[in-house]
N, C-alpha and C positions, 0 to 999 in steps of 0.2 A: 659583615665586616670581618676582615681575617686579623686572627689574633698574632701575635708576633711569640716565639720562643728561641729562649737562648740554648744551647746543648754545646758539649767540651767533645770534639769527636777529635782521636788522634791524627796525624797529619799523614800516615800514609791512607785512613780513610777519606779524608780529603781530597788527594790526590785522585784517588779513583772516584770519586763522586766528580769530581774536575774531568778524568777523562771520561764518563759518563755521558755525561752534561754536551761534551765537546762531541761525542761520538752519536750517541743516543738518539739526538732530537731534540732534547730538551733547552729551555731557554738560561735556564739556570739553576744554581744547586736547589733551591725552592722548589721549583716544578720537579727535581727528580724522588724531590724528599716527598711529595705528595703522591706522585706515581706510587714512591712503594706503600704507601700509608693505602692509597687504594687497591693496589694488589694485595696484599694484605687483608684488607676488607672483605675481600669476595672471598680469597683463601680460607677465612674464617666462615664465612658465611657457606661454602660449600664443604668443609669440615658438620656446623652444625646440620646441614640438612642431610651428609650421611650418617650422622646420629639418630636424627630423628628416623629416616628409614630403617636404618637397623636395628633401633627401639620398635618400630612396627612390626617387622617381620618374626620380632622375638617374643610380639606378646601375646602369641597363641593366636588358634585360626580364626580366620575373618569371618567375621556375620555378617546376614545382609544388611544391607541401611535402611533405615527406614524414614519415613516425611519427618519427624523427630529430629532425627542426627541430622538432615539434611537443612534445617530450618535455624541449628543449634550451629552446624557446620560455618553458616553465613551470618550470624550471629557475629561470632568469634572472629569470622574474614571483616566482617563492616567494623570491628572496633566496639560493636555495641554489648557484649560480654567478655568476659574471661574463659579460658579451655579449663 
């Protein structure tokens, strides 16, 4: 069920969410506001994962893996531990 909110956005933002809206694709100021909320998301989301890359490559040289890590690896992927 989508939740309803109010927000004060000045009226030249308005405007260009209006001509957005009218140019864009989009059906209405709604769908353009969730566009960005979803671009956004991934933004984020591929922000995190070059963190996490570059925490790896910073935390000294790689070892092999072993049956262990790989068991503990899928562990952590199914939800069924924590990292």
């Amino acid at each position: 069920m989508a939740n309803t909110i109010s927000i004060a956005i000045p009226e030249p933002v308005v405007a260009y969410i209006d001509s957005r809206v009218a140019t864009g694709g989009y059906g209405n100021r709604s769908e353009y506001i969730r566009d960005l909320v979803r671009n956004d998301q991934r933004e984020q989301a591929k922000r995190r994962l070059r963190d996490l890359v570059i925490e790896g490559l910073e935390s000294g040289a790689a070892t092999p893996m072993t049956p262990t890590d790989w068991t503990e690896m899928e562990s952590v992927a199914r939800g069924l531990s924590k990292p």
